[in-house]
PDBQT receptor file of N, H, CA, C and O in Angstrom, charges set to zero:
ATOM      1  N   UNK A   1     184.316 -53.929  84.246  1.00  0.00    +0.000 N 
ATOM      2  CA  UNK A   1     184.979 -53.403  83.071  1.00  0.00    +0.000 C 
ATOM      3  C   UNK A   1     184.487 -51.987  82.791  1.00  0.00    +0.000 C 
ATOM      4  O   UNK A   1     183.336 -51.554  82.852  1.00  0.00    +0.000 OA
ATOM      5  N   UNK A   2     185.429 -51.470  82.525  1.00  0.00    +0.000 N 
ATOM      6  H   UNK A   2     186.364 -51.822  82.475  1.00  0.00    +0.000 HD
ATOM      7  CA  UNK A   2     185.333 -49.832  82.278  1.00  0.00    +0.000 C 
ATOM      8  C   UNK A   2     184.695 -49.377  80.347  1.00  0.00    +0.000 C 
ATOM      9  O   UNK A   2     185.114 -49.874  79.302  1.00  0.00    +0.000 OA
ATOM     10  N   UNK A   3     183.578 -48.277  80.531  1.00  0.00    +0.000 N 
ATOM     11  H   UNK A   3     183.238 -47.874  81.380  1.00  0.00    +0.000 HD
ATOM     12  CA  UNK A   3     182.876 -47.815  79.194  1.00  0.00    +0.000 C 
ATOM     13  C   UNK A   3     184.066 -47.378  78.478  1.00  0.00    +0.000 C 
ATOM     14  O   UNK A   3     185.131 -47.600  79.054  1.00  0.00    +0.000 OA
ATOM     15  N   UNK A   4     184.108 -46.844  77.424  1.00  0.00    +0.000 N 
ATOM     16  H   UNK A   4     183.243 -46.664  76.956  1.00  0.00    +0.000 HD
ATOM     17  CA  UNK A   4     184.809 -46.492  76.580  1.00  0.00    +0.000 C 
ATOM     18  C   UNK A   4     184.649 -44.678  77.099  1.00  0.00    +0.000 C 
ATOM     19  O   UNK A   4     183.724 -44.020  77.574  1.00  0.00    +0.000 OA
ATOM     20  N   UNK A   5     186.201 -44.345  76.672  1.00  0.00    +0.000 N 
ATOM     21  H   UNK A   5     186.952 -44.880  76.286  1.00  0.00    +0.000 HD
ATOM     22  CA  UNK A   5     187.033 -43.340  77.501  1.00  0.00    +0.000 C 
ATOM     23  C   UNK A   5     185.991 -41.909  76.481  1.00  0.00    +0.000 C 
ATOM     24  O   UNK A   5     185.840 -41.883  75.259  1.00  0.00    +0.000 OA
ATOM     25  N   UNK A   6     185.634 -41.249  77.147  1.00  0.00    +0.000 N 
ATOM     26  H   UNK A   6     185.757 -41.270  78.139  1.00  0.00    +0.000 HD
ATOM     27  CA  UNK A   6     185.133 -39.953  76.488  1.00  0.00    +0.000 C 
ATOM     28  C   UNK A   6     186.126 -38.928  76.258  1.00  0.00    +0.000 C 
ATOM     29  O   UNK A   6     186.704 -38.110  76.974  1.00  0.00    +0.000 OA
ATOM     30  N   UNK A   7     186.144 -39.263  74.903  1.00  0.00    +0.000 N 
ATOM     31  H   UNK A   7     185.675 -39.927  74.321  1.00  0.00    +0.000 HD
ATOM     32  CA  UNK A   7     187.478 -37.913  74.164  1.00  0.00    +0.000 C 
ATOM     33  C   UNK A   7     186.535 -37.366  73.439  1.00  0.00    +0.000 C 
ATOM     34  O   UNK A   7     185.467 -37.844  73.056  1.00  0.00    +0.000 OA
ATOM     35  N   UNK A   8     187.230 -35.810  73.195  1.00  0.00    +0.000 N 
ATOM     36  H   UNK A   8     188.098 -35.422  73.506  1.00  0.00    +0.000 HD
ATOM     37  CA  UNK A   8     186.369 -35.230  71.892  1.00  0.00    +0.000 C 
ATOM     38  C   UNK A   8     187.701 -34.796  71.005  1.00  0.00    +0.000 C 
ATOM     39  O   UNK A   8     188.856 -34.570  71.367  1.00  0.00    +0.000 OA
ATOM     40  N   UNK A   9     187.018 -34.768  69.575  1.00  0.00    +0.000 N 
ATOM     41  H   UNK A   9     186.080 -34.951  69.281  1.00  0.00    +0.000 HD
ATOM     42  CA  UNK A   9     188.020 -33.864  68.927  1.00  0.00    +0.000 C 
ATOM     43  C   UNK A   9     188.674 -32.902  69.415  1.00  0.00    +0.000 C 
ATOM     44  O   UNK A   9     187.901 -32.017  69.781  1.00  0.00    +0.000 OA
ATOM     45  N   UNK A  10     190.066 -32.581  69.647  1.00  0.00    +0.000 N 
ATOM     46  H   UNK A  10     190.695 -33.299  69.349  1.00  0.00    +0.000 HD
ATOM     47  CA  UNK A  10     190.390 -31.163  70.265  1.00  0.00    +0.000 C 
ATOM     48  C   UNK A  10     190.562 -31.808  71.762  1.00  0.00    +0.000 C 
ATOM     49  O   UNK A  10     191.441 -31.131  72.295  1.00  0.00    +0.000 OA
ATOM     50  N   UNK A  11     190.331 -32.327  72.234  1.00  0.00    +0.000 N 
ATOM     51  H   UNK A  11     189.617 -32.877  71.801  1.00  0.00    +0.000 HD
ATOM     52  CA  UNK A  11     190.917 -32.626  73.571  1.00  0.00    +0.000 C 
ATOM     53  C   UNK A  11     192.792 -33.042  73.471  1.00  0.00    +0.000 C 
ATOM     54  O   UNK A  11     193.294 -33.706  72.565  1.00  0.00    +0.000 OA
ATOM     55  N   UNK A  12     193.363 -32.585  74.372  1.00  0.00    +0.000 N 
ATOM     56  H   UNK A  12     192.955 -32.045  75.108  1.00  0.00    +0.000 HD
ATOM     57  CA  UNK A  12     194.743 -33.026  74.589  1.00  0.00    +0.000 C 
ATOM     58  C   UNK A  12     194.824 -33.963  75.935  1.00  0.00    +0.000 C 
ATOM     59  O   UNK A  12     194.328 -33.846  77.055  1.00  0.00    +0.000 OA
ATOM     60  N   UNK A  13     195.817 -35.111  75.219  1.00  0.00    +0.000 N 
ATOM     61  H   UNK A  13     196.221 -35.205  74.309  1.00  0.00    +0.000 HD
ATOM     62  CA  UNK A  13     195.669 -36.253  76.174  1.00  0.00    +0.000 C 
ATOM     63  C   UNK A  13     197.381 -36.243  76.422  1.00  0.00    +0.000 C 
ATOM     64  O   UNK A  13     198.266 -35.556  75.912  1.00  0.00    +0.000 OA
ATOM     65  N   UNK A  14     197.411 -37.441  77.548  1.00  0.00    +0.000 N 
ATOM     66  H   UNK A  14     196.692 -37.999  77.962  1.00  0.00    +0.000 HD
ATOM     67  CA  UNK A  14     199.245 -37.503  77.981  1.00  0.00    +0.000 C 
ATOM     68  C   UNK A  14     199.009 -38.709  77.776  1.00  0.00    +0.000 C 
ATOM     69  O   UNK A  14     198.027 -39.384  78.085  1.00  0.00    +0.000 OA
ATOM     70  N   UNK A  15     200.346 -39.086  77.010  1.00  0.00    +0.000 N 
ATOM     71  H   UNK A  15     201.144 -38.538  76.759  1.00  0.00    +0.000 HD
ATOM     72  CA  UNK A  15     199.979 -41.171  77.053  1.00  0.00    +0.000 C 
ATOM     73  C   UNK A  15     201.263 -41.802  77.991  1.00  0.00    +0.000 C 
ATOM     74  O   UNK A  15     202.124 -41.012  78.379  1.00  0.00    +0.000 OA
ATOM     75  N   UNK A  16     201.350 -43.057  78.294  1.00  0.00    +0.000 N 
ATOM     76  H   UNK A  16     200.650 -43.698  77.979  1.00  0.00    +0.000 HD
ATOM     77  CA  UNK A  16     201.834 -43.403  78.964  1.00  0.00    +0.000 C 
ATOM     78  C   UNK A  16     203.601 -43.470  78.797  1.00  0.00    +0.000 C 
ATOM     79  O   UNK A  16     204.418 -43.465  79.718  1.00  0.00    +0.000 OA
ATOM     80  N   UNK A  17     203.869 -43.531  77.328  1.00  0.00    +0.000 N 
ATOM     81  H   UNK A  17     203.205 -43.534  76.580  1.00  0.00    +0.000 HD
ATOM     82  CA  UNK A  17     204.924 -43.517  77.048  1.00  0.00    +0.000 C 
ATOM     83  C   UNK A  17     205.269 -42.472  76.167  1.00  0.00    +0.000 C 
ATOM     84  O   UNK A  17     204.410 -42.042  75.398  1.00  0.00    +0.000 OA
ATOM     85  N   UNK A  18     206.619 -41.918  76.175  1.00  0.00    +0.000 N 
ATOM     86  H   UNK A  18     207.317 -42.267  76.800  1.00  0.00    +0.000 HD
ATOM     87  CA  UNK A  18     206.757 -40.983  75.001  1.00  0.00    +0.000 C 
ATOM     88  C   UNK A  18     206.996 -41.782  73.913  1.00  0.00    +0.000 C 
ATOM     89  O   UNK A  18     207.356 -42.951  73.770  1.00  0.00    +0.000 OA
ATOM     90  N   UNK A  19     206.612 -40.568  72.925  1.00  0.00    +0.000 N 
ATOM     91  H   UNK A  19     206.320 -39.618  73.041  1.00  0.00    +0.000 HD
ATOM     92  CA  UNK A  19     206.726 -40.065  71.345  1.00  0.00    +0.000 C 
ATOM     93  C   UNK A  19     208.424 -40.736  70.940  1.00  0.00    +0.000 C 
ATOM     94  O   UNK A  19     208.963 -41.329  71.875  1.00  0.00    +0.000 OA
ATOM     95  N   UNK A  20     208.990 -40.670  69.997  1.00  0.00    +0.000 N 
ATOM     96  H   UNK A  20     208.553 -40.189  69.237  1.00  0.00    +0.000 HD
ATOM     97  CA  UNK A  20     210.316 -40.871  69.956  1.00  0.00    +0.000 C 
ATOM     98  C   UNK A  20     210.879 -39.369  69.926  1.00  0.00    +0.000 C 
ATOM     99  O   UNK A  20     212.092 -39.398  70.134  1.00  0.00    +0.000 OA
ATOM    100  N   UNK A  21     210.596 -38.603  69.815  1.00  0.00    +0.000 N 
ATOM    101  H   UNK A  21     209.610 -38.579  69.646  1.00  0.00    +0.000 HD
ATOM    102  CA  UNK A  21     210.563 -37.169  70.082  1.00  0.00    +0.000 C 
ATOM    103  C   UNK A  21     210.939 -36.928  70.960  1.00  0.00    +0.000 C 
ATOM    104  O   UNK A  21     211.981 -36.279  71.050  1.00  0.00    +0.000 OA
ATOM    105  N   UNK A  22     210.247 -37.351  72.012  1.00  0.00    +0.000 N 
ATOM    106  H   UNK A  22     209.400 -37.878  71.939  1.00  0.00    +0.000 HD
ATOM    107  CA  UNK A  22     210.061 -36.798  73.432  1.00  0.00    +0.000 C 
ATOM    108  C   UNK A  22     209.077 -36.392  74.133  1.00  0.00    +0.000 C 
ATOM    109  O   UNK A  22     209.072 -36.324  75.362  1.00  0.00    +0.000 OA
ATOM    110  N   UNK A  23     208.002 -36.037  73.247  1.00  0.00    +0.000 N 
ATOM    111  H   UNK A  23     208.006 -36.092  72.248  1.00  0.00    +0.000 HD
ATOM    112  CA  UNK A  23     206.786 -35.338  73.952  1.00  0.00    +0.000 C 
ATOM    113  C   UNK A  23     205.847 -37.047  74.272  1.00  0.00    +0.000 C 
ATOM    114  O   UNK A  23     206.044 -38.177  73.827  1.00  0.00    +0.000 OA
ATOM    115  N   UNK A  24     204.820 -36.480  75.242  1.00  0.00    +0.000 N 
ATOM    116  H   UNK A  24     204.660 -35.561  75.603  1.00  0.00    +0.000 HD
ATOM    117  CA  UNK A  24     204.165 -37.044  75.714  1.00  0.00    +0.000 C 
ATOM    118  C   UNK A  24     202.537 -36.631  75.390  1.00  0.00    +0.000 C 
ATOM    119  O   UNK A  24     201.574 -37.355  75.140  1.00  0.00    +0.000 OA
ATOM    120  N   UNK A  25     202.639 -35.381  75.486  1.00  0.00    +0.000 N 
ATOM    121  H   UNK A  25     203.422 -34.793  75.688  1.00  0.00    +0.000 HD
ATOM    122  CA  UNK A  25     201.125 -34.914  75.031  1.00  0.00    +0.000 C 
ATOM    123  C   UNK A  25     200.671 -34.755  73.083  1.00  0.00    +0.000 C 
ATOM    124  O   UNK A  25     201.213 -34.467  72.016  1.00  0.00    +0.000 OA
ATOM    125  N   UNK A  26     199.455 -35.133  73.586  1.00  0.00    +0.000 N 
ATOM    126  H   UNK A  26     199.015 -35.366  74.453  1.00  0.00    +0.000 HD
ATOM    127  CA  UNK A  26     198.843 -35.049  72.345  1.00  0.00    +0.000 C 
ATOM    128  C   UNK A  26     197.524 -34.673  71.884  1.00  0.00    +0.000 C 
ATOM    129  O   UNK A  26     196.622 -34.888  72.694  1.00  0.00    +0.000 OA
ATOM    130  N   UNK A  27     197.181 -34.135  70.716  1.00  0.00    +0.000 N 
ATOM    131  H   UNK A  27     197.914 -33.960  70.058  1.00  0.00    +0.000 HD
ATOM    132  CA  UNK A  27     195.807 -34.030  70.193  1.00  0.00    +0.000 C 
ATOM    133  C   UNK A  27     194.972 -34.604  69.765  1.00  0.00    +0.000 C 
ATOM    134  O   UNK A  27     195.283 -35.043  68.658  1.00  0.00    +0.000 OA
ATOM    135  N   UNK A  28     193.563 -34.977  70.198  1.00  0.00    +0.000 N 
ATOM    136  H   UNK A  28     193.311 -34.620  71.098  1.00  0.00    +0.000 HD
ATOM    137  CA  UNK A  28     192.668 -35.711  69.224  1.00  0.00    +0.000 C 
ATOM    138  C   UNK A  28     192.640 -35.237  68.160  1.00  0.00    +0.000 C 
ATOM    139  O   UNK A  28     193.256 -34.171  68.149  1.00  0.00    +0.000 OA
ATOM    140  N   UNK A  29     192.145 -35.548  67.053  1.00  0.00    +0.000 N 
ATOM    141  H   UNK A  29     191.644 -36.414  67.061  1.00  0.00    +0.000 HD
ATOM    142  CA  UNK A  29     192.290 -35.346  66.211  1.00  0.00    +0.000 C 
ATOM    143  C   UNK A  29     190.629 -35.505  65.299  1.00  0.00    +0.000 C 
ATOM    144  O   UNK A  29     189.710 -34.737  65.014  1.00  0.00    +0.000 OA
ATOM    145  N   UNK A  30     191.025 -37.344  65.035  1.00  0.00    +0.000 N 
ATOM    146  H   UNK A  30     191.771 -37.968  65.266  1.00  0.00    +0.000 HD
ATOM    147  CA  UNK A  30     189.835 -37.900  64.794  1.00  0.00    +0.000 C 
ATOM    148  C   UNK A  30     188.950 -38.687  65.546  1.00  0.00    +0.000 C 
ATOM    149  O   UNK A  30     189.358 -39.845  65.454  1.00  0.00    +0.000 OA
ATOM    150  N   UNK A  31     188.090 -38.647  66.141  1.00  0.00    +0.000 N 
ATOM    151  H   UNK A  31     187.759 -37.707  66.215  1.00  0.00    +0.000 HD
ATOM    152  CA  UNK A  31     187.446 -40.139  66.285  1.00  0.00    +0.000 C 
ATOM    153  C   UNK A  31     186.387 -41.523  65.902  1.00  0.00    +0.000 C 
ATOM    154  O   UNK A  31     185.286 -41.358  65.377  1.00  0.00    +0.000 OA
ATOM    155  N   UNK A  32     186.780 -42.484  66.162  1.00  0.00    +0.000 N 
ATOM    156  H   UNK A  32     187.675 -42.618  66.589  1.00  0.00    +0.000 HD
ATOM    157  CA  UNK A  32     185.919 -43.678  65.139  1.00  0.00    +0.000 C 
ATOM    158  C   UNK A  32     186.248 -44.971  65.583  1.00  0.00    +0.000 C 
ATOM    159  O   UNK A  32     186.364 -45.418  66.724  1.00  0.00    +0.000 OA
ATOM    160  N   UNK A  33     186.379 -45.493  64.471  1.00  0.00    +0.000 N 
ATOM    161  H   UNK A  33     186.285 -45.130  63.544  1.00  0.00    +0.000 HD
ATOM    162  CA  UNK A  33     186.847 -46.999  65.272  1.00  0.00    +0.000 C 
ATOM    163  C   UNK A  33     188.478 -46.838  65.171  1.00  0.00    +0.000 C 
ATOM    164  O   UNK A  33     188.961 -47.526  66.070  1.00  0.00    +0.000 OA
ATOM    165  N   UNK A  34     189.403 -46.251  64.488  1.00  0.00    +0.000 N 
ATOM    166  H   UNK A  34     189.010 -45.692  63.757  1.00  0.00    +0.000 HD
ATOM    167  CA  UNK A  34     190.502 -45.442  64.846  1.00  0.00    +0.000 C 
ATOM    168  C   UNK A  34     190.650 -44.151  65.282  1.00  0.00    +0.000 C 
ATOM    169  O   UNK A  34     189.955 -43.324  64.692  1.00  0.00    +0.000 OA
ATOM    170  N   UNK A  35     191.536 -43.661  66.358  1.00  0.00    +0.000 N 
ATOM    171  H   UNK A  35     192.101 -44.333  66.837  1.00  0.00    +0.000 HD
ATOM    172  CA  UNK A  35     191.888 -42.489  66.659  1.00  0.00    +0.000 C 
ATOM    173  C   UNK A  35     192.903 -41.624  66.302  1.00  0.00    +0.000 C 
ATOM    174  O   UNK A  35     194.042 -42.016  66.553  1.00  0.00    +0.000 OA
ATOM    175  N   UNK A  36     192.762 -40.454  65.733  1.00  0.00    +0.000 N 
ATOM    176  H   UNK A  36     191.836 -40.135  65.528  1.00  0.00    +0.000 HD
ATOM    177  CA  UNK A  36     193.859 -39.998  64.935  1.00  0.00    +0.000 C 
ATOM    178  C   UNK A  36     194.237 -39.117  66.147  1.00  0.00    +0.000 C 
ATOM    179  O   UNK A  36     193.321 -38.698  66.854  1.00  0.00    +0.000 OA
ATOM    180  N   UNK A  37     195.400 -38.835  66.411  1.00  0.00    +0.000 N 
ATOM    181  H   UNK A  37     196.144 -39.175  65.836  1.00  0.00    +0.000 HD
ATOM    182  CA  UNK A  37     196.073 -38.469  67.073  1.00  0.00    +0.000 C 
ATOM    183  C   UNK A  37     197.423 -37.028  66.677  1.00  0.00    +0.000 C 
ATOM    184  O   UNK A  37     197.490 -37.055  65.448  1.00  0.00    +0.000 OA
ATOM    185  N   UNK A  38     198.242 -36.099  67.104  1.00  0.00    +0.000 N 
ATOM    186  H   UNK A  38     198.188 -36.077  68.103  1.00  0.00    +0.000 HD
ATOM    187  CA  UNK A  38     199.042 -35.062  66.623  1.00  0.00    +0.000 C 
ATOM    188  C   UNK A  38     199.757 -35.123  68.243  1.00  0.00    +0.000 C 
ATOM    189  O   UNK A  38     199.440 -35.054  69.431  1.00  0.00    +0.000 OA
ATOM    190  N   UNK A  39     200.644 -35.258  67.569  1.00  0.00    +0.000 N 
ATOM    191  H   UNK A  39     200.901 -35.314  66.604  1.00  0.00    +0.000 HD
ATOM    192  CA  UNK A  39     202.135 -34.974  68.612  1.00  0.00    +0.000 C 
ATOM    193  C   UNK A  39     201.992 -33.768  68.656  1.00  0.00    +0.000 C 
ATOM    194  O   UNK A  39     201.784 -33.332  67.523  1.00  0.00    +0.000 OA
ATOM    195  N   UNK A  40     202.006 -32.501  69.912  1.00  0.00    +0.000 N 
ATOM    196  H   UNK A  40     202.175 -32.855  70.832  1.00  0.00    +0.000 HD
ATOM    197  CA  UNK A  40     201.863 -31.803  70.639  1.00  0.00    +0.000 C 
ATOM    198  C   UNK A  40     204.044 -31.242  70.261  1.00  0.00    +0.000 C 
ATOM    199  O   UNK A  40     204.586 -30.165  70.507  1.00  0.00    +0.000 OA
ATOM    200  N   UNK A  41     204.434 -32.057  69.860  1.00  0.00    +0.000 N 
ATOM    201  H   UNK A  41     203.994 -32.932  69.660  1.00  0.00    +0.000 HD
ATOM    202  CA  UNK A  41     205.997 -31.748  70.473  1.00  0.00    +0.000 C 
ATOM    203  C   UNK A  41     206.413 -31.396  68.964  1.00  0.00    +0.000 C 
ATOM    204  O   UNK A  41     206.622 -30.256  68.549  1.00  0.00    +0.000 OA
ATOM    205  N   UNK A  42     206.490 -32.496  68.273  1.00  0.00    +0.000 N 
ATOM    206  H   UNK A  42     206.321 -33.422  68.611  1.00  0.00    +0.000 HD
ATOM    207  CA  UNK A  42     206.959 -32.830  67.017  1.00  0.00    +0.000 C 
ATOM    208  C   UNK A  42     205.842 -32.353  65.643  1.00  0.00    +0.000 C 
ATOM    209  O   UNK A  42     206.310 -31.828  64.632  1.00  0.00    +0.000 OA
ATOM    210  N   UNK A  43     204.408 -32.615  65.790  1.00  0.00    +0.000 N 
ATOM    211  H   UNK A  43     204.028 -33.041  66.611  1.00  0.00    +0.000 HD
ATOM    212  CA  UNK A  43     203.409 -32.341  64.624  1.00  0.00    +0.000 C 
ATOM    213  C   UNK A  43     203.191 -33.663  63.884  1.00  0.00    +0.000 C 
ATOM    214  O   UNK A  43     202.797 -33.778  62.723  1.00  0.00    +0.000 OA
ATOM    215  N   UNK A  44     203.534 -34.717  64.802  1.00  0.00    +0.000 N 
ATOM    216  H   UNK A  44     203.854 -34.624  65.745  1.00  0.00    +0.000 HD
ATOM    217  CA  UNK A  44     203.618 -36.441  63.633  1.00  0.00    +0.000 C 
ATOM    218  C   UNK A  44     202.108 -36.328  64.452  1.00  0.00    +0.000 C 
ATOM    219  O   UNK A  44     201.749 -36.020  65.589  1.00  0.00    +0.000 OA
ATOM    220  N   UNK A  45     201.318 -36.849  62.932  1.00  0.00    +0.000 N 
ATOM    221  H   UNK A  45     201.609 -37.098  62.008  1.00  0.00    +0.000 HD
ATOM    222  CA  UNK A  45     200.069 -37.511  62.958  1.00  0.00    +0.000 C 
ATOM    223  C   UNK A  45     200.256 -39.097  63.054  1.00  0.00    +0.000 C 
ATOM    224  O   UNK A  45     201.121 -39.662  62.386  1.00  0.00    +0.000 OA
ATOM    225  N   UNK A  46     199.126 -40.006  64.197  1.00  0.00    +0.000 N 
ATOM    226  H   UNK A  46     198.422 -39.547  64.740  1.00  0.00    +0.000 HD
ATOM    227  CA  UNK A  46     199.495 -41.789  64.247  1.00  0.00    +0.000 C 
ATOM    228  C   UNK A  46     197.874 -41.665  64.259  1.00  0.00    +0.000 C 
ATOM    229  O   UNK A  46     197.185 -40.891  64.923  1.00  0.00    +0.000 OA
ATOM    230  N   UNK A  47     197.334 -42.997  63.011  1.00  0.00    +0.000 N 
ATOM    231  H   UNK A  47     197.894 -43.626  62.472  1.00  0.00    +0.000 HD
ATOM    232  CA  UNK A  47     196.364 -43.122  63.869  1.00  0.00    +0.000 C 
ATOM    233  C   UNK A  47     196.105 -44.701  64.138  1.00  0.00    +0.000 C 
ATOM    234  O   UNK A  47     196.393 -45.583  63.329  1.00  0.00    +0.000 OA
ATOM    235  N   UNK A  48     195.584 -44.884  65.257  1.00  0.00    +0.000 N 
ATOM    236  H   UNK A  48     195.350 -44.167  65.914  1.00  0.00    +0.000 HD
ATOM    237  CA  UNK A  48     195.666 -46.106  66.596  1.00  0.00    +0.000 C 
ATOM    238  C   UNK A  48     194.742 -46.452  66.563  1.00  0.00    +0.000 C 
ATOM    239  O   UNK A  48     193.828 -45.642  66.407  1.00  0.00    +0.000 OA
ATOM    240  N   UNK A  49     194.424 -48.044  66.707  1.00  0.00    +0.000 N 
ATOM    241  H   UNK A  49     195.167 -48.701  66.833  1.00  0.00    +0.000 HD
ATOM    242  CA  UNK A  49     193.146 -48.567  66.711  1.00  0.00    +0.000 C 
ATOM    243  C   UNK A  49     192.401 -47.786  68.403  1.00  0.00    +0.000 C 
ATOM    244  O   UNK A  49     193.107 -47.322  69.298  1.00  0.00    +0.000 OA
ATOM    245  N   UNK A  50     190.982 -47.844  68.423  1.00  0.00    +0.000 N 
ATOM    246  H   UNK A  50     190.409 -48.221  67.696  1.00  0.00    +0.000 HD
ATOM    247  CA  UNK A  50     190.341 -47.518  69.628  1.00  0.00    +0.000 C 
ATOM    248  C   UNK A  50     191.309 -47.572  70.691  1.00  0.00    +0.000 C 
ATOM    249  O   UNK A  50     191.855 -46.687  71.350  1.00  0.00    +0.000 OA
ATOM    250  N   UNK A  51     191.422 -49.403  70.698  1.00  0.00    +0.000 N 
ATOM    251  H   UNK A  51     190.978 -50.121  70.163  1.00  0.00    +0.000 HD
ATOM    252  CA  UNK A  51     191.334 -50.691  71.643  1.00  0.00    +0.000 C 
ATOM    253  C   UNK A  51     193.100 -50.312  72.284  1.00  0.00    +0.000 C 
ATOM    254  O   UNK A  51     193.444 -50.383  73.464  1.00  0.00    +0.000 OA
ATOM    255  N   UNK A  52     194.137 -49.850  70.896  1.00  0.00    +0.000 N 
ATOM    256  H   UNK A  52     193.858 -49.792  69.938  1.00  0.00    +0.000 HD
ATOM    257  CA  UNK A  52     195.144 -49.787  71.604  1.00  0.00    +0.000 C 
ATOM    258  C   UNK A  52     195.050 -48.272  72.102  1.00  0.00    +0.000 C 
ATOM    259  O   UNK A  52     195.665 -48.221  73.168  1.00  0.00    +0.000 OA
ATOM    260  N   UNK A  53     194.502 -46.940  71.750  1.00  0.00    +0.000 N 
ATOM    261  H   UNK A  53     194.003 -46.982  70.884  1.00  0.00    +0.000 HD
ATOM    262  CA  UNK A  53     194.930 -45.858  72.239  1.00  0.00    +0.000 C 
ATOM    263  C   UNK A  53     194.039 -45.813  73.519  1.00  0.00    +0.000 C 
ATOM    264  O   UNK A  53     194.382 -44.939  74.315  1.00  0.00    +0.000 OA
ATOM    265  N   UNK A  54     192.862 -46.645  73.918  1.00  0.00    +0.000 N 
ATOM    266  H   UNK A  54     192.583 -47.355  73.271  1.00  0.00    +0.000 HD
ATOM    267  CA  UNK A  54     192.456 -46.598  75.384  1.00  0.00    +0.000 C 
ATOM    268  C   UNK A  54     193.389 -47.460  76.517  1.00  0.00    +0.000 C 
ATOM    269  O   UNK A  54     193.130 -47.510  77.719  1.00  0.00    +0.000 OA
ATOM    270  N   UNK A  55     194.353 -48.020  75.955  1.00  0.00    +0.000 N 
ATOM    271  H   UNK A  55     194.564 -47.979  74.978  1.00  0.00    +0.000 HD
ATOM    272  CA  UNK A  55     195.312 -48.709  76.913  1.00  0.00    +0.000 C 
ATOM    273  C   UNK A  55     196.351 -47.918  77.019  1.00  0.00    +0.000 C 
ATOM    274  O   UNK A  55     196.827 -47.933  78.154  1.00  0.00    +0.000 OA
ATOM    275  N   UNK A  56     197.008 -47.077  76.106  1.00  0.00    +0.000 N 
ATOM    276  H   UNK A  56     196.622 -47.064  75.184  1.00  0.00    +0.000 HD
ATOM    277  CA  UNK A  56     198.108 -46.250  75.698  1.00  0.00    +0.000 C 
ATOM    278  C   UNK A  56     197.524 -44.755  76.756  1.00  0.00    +0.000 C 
ATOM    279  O   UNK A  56     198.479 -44.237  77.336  1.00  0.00    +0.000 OA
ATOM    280  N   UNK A  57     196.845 -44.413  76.898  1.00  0.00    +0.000 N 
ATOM    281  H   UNK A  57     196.070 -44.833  76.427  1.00  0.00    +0.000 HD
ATOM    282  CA  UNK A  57     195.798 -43.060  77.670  1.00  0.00    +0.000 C 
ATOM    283  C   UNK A  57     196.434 -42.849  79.268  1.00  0.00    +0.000 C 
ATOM    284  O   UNK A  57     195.745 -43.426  80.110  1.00  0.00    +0.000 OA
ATOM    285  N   UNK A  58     197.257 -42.347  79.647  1.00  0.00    +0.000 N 
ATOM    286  H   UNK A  58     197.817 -41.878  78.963  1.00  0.00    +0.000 HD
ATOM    287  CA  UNK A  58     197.580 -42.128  81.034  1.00  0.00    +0.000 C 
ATOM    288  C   UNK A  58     196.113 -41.047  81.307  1.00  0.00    +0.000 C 
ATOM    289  O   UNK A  58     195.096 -41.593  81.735  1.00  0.00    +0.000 OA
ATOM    290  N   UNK A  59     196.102 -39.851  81.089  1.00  0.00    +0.000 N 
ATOM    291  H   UNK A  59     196.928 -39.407  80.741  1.00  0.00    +0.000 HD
ATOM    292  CA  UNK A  59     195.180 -39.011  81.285  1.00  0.00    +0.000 C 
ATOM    293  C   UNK A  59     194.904 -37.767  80.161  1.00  0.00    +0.000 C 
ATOM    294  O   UNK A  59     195.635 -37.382  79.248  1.00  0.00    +0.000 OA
ATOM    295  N   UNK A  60     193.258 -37.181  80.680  1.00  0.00    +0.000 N 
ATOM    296  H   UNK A  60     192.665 -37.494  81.422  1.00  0.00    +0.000 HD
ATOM    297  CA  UNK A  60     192.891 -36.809  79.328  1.00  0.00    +0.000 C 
ATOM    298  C   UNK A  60     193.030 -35.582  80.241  1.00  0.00    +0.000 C 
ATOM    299  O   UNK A  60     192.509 -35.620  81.356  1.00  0.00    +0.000 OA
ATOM    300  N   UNK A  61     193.885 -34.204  79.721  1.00  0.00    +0.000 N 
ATOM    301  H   UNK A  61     194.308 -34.173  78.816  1.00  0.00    +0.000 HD
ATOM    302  CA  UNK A  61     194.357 -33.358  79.754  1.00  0.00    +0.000 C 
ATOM    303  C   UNK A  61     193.233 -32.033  79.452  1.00  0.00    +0.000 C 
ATOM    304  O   UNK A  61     193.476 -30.958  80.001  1.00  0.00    +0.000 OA
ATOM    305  N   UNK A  62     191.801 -32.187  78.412  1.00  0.00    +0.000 N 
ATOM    306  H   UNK A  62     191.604 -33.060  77.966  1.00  0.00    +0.000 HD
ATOM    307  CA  UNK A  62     191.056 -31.335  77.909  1.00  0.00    +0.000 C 
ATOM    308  C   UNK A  62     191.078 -30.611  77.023  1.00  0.00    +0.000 C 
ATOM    309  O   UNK A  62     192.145 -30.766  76.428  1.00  0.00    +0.000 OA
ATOM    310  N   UNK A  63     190.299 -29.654  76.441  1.00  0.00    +0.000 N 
ATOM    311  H   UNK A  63     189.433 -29.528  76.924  1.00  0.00    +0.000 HD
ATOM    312  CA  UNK A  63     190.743 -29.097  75.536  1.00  0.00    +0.000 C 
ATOM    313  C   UNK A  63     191.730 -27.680  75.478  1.00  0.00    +0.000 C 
ATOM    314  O   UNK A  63     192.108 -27.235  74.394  1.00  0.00    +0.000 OA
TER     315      UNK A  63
């Protein structure tokens, strides 16, 4: 089993599915036991438990 994914604030990630938007990339935002997140396309803030945005994570893009 894999550690928990190293994001920092300010990193931009791609998730596996799009936005209803369209975009795919996104910003950290916050991190904790939720992750706040910013659509890269649109400006919608989500924030996602840990557990689902480390399954949702295609790749972490940087800052």
């Amino acid at each position: 089993m894999k550690g928990p994914l190293n994001v920092k604030v300010g990193d931009r990630v791609r998730m596996r599915k799009p936005h209803p938007c369209g975009g795919y990339e996104w910003e950290v935002t916050r991190i904790g036991t939720d992750i706040g997140i910013l659509c890269l396309t649109c400006g919608r803030r989500v924030m996602l438990p840990r557990s689902k945005f480390e399954r949702r994570v295609k790749t972490i893009l940087g800052p």
